[in-house]
C-alpha positions in Angstrom: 0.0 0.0 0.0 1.4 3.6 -1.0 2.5 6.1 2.3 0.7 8.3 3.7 2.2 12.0 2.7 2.0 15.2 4.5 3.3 18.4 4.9 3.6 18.6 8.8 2.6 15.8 11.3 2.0 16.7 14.2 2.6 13.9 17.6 0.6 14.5 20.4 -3.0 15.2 20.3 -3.2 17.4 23.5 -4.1 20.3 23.7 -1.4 21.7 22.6 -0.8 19.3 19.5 -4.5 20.0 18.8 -3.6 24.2 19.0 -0.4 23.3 16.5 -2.5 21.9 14.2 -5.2 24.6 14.4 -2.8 26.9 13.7 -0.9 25.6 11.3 -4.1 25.5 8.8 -4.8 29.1 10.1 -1.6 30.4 8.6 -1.6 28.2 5.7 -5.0 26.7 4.3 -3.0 24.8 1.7 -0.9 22.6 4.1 -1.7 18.6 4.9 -1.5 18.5 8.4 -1.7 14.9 9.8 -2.2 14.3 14.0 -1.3 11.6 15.0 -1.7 9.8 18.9 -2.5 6.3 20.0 -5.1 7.5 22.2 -8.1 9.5 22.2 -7.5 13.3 21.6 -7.4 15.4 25.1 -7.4 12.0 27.1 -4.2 12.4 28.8 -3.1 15.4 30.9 -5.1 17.6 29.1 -7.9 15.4 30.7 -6.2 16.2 34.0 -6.4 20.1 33.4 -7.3 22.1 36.9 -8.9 24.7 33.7 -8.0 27.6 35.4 -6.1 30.7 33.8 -4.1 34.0 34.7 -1.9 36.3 33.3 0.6 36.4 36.2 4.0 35.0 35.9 7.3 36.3 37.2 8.8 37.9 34.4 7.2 40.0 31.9 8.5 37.6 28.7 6.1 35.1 30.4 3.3 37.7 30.7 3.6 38.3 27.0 2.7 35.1 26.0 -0.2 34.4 28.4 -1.7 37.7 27.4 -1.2 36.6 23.4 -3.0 33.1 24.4 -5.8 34.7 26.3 -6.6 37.0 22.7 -6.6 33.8 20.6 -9.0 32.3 23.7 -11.1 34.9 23.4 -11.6 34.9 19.5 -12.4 31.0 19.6 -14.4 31.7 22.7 -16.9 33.8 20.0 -16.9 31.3 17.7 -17.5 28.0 19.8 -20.4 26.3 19.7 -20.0 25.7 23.7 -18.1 28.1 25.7 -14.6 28.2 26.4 -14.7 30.8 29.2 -16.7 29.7 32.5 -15.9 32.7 34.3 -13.4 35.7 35.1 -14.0 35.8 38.3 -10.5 36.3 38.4 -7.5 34.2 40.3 -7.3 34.5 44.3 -4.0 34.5 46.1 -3.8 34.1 49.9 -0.5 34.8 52.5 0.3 35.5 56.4 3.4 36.7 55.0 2.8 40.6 53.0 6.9 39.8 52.1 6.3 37.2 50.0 8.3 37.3 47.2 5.3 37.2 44.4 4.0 40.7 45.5 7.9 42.2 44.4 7.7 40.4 41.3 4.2 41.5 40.3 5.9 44.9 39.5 8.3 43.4 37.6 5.2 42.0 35.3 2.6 44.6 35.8 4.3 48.1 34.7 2.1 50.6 34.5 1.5 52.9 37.4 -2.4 51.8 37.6 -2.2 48.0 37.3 -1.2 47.0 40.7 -4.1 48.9 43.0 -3.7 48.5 46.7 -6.5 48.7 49.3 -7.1 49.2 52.7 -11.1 48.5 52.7 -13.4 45.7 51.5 -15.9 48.0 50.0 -12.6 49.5 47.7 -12.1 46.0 46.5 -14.9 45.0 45.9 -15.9 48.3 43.7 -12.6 47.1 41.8 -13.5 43.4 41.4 -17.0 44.7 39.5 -15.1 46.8 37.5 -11.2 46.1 36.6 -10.7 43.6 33.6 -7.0 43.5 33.9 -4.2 44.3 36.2 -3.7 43.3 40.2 -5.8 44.3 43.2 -3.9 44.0 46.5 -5.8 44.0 50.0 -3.8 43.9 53.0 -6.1 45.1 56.0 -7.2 41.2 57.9 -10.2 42.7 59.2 -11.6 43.8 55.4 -10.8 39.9 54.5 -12.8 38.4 56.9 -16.1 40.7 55.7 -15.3 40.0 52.2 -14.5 36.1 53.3 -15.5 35.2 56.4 -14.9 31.4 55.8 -11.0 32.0 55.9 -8.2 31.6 57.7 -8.7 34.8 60.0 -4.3 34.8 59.8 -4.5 35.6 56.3 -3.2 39.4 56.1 -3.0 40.1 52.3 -5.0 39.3 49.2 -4.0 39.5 45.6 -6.3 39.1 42.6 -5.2 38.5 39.4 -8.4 40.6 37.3 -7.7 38.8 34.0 -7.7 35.3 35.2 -10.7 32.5 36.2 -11.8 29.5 34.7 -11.9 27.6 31.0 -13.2 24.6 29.8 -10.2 22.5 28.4 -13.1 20.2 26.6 -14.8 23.2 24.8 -11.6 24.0 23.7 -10.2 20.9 22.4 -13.7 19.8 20.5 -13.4 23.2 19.0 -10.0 23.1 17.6 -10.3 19.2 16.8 -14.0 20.1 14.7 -12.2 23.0 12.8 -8.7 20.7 11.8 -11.1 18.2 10.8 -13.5 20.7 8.6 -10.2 22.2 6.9 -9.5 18.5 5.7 -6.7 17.5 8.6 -6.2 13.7 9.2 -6.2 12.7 12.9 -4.8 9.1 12.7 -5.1 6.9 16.1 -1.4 5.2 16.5 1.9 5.1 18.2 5.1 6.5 16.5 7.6 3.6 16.8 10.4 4.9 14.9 11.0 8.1 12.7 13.4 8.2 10.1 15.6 11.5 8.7 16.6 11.9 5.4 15.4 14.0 2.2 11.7 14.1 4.3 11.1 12.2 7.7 9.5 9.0 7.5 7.3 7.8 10.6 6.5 4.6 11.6 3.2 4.0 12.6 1.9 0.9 15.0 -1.9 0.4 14.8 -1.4 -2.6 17.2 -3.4 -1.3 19.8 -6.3 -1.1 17.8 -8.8 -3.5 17.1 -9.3 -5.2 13.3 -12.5 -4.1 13.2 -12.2 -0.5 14.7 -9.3 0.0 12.9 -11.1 -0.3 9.4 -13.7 1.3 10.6 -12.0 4.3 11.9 -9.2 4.3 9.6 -10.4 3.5 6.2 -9.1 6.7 5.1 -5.4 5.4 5.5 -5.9 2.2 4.2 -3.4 -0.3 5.5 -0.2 1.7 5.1 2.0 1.9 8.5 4.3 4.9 7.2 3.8 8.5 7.2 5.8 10.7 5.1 6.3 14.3 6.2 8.4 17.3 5.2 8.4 18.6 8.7 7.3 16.6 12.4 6.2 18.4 15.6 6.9 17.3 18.9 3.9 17.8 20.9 3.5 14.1 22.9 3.6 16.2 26.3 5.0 13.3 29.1 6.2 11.5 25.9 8.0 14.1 24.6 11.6 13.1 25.7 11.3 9.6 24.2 10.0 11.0 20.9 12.7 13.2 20.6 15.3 10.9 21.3 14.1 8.2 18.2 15.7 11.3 16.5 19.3 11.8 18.9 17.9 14.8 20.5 18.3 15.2 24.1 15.5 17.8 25.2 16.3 19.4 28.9 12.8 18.6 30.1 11.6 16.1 33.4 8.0 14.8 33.9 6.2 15.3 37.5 3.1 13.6 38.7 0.6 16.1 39.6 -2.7 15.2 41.2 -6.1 16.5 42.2 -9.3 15.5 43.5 -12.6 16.8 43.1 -16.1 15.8 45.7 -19.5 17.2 45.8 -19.4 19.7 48.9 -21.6 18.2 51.7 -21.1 20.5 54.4 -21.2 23.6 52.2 -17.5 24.3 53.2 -16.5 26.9 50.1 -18.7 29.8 49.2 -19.9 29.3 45.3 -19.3 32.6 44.5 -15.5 32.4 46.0 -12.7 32.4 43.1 -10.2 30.1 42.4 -7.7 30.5 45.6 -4.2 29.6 46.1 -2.9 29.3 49.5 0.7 30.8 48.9 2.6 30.1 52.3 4.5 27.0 53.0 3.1 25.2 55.9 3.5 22.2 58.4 0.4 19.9 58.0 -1.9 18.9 61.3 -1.5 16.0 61.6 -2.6 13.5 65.4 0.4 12.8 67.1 0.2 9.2 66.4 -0.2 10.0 62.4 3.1 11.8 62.8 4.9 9.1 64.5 3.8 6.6 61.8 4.6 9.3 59.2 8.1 9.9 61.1 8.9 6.0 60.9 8.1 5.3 57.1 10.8 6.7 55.3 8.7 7.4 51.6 6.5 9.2 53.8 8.4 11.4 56.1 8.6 14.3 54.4 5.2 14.6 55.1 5.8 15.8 58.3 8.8 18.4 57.6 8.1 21.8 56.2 5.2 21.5 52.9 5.6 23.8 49.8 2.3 26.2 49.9 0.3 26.9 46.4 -2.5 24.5 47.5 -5.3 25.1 45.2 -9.3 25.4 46.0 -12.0 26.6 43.7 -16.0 25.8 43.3 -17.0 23.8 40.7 -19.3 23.9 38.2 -20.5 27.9 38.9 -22.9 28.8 41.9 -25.4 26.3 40.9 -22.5 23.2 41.0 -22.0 21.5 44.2 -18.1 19.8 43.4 -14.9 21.4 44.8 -11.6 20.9 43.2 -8.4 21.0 45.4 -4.6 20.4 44.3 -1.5 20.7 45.6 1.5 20.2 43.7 4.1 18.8 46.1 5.1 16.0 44.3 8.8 17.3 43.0 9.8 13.6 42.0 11.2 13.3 38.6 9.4 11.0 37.0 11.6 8.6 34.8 9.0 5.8 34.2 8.3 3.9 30.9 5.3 5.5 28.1 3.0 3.2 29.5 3.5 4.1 33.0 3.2 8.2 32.3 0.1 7.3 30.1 -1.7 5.4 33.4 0.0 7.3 36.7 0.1 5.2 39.8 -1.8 8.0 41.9 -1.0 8.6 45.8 -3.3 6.5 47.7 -2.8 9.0 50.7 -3.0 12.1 48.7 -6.8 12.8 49.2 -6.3 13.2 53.0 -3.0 15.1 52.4 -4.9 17.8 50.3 -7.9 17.8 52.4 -5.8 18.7 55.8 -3.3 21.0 53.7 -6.3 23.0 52.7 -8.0 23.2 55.6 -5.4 25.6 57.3 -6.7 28.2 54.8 -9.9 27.1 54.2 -10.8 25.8 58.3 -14.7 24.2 57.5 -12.7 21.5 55.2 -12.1 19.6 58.0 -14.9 18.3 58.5 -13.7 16.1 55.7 -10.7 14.9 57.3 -11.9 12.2 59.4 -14.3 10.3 56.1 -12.9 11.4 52.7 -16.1 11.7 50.7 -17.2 8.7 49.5 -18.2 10.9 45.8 -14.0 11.8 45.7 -12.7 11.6 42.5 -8.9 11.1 42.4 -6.9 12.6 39.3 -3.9 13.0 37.7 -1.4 12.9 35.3 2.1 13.7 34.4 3.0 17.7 34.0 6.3 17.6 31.5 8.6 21.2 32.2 11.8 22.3 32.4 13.8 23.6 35.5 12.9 27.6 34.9 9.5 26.6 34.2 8.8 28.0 30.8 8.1 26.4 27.7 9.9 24.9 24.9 9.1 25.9 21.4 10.6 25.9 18.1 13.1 24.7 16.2 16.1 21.6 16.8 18.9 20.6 16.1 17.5 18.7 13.5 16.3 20.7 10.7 11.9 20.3 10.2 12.1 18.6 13.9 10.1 21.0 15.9 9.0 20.9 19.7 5.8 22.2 21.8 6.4 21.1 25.4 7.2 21.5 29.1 3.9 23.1 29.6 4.2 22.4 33.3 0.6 22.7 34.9 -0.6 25.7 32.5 -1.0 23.8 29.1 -4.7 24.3 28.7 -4.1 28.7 29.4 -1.5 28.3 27.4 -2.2 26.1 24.4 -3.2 29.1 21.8 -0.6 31.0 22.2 2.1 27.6 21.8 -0.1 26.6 19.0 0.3 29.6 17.0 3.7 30.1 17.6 5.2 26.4 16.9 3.3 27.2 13.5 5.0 30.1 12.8 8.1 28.4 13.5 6.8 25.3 11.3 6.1 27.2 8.3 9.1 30.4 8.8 6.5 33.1 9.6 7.5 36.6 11.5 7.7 35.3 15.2 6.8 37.8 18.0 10.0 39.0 20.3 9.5 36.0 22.7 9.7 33.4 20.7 13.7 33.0 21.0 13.4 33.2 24.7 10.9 30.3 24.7 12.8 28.2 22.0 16.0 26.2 22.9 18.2 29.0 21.1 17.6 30.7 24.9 20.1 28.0 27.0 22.8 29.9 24.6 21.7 33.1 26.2 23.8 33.2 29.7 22.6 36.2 30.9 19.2 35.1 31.0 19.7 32.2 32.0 21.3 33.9 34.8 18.0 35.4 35.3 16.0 33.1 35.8 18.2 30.8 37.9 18.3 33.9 40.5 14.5 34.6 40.4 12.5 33.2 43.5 9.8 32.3 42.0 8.8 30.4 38.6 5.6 31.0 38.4 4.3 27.5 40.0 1.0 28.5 41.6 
C-alpha cells in the first residue's frame, strides 16, 4: 500500500498538539497536516487540566505570551459552539506573609502605574473586582478579608487578585479546535510513532497494534493499511512523551516529567462559598497532623517528608459555577522526577494517601474542610497525570537541532491557558513566519543566552502556583 504523505505531522494530540494543528491551517489553508496519537484526543493530561487561567507570571516575557493566548481564547471563545470561558471571576492569592516574594515580582510584570491597585477596605475592593478587567488588586487590611471572606483563615493578612484570570473549559476547547482541523480536511490518525526516520523528508512509523481489526477499518479506512507516514516537517507535541519522541531522532531535550494530582467531591457540608474564586494558598506550611499519624509518618521513610516543612500553592475553587456542588483541590508537592516507561506516564500510579494530604493541607486556609478529614467523601474523584517542564519553568518551542524537527512542550501545569498562544507560535516556527519578540526566549536558542539564564536561575519564584 502507497504512504501516507504530508506536509507537517504533528505527535501528540493534547491540547497543545490540537492548538499546532489549528494553527498551522490558520496560517496556511494549503498545508496537509496529519495528528497523530495512540489515544483519544485530550485524554491524557489535558484530561487532568485544573482549567484555570491568569496572566501572572514572574517575568514580563512570560506575561507576553499568556496575554497573546488569552486574545486567541477569546476569539475562539466567540466562535465556539459551547463556551470556552466559565468565568473571570479572576485568580485568588492568599499569604500570612505581606513579604512574600510574588507581590515584588508583580511589579516586575505589571508596569504601568495603575495596574497594581492597593486597598485598605473591603468595600474598595470589591468596587474594583466589579469593574477592573485587567491588572492586580492587592488588599492587606485582615479585618476587610474576613467581611469579604468570612470562611478564611482569620491569619491571612494580604489578598491578591489576578483581574484577568478565572476558569476555562479544556473540553470546549479541544472539540473546538479538533472540529475546525477536521472541517479544513486534517487527518487525525489513532497510532503510536515507533520509529521516525531523517533523510530528504522524515518517514514515521506508525503501530496500529493497539487497535482492534474491526475498529481499525472502521475508523481508519481513510489510510488504508499503510504503517508509514511521510512528512516534510514533524512536531513534537506528545507532552509526558515528549523526551522519548525526541530521542528516536538523537535529541536530548532538557525537560523532566512530574506527577501532579487532584481531587474533586460534591461539597456536603457547604464548606467553600460558590461565589468564591479560584484561591491559592501561597505560604508554605506544616500539616496537622494526630500525634500518632506523625509518628507513623516519622517511621516510614517514603513518607516522612510529610511531616517536615510542605511547599504552599494548594489550590481550591468551586465547581461547576454557583449552581454546582463539586470542589476541586490540588496541591503540587510532588517534586519527584518521573523517569518511568510510556506506558507508565500514560496510566500514573496516583498517591493513595494524597486525598487526605490535600484535604488537611487546605483546611489551614480554608478551616470548615475539616470536616472532611476524618471520612474522605465517598463521591472523591482522584486525578492526575504527568506535567512535563523544564527547570525555569517556561516552555519549549521551536526549532532543533534537526532541521523540520520542531518541539511544543514543558507546559508544566498551564497547558490548557497556554495552548493558543504555543499553538500559534510552533506554527509560525513550522512554516518560517515573522515570530513575535519571545519566541527565542521560549525556543532552545535561549540556553545559549547566559545572561538570561542567569536570570532566571536567580529569580525566587517560577511561576508554579
Amino acid at each position: 500500500m502507497p504512504n501516507l504523505t504530508c506536509d507537517v505531522a504533528v505527535v501528540g494530540a493534547g491540547s497543545i498538539g490540537l492548538a499546532v494543528a489549528y494553527y498551522l491551517q490558520e496560517l496556511n489553508p494549503a498545508l496537509k497536516v496529519i495528528l497523530l496519537d495512540e489515544a483519544e484526543p485530550m485524554s491524557l493530561t489535558s484530561a487532568a487540566s485544573g482549567e484555570n487561567y491568569r496572566n501572572w507570571w514572574p517575568h514580563p516575557t512570560m506575561k507576553q505570551f499568556m496575554d497573546r493566548s488569552f486574545e486567541l481564547i477569546d476569539v475562539i471563545n466567540s466562535e465556539s459552539a459551547e463556551p470556552v470561558i466559565g468565568s473571570r471571576s479572576g485568580y485568588t492569592l492568599a499569604t500570612r506573609d505581606p513579604q512574600l516574594q510574588v507581590i515584588e515580582n508583580l511589579h516586575s510584570t505589571f508596569t504601568a502605574t495603575d495596574a497594581i491597585r492597593v486597598h485598605r477596605s473591603a468595600a474598595s475592593m470589591k468596587a474594583a473586582g466589579e469593574s477592573a478587567t485587567d491588572g492586580v488588586d492587592i488588599l492587606d487590611e485582615p479585618a476587610s478579608i474576613q467581611s469579604i471572606y468570612p470562611s478564611l483563615d482569620p491569619a491571612v493578612n494580604t489578598l491578591i487578585e489576578i483581574r484577568r484570570g478565572g476558569q476555562l473549559s479544556a473540553h470546549a476547547l479541544g472539540s473546538h479546535m479538533l472540529r475546525v482541523f477536521r472541517s479544513r480536511g486534517g487527518v487525525l490518525v489513532k497510532a503510536a510513532v515507533r520509529e521516525i526516520e531523517k533523510s530528504a523528508s522524515f518517514r514515521l512509523v506508525a503501530d496500529f497494534s493497539s487497535l482492534p481489526g474491526e475498529s481499525r477499518q472502521k475508523k481508519h479506512s481513510n489510510i488504508k493499511n499503510s504503517n508509514i507516514i511521510e512528512a516534510v516537517s514533524v512536531v513534537n507535541a506528545a507532552g509526558p512523551l515528549a523526551l522519548q519522541l525526541a530521542s528516536l531522532l538523537g535529541v536530548d531535550l532538557p525537560i523532566y516529567n512530574v506527577l501532579q494530582q487532584k481531587i474533586s467531591f460534591v461539597d456536603h457540608c457547604n464548606a467553600i462559598d460558590r461565589r468564591m474564586p479560584f484561591m491559592i494558598d501561597l505560604d508554605k506550611q506544616f500539616i496537622d497532623w494526630h500525634d500518632d499519624d506523625r509518628k507513623l509518618i516519622a517511621a516510614d521513610a517514603e513518607l516522612s517528608f510529610l511531616g517536615g516543612e510542605m511547599p504552599g500553592c494548594i489550590h481550591c475553587r468551586p465547581d461547576g459555577g454557583v449552581n454546582g456542588k463539586r470542589i476541586k483541590l490540588g496541591w503540587a508537592y510532588n517534586e519527584k522526577k518521573a523517569m518511568a516507561a510510556s506506558e507508565s506516564l500514560r496510566q500514573p500510579s496516583l498517591d493513595d494517601h494524597f486525598p487526605e494530604i490535600v484535604i488537611r493541607g487546605a483546611s489551614r486556609l480554608h478551616p470548615a474542610l475539616k470536616n472532611y478529614i476524618e471520612e474522605i467523601p465517598h463521591d472523591c474523584h482522584h486525578y492526575g497525570g504527568h506535567y512535563t517542564m523544564t527547570e525555569e519553568n517556561w516552555p519549549l518551542i521551536g526549532a532543533t537541532p534537526v532541521p523540520g524537527f520542531f518541539v511544543a512542550t514543558a507546559m508544566s501545569g498551564f497547558g490548557t491557558m497556554a495552548a493558543c498562544a504555543a499553538g500559534e507560535l510552533t506554527a509560525r516556527w513550522v512554516t518560517g513566519s515573522d515570530v513575535p519578540d519571545y519566541a527565542v526566549d521560549l525556543s532552545l536558542q535561549r540556553y545559549a543566552d547566559q545572561a538570561l539564564m542567569d536570570e532566571l536561575a536567580a529569580q525566587q519564584s517560577r511561576g508554579l502556583l
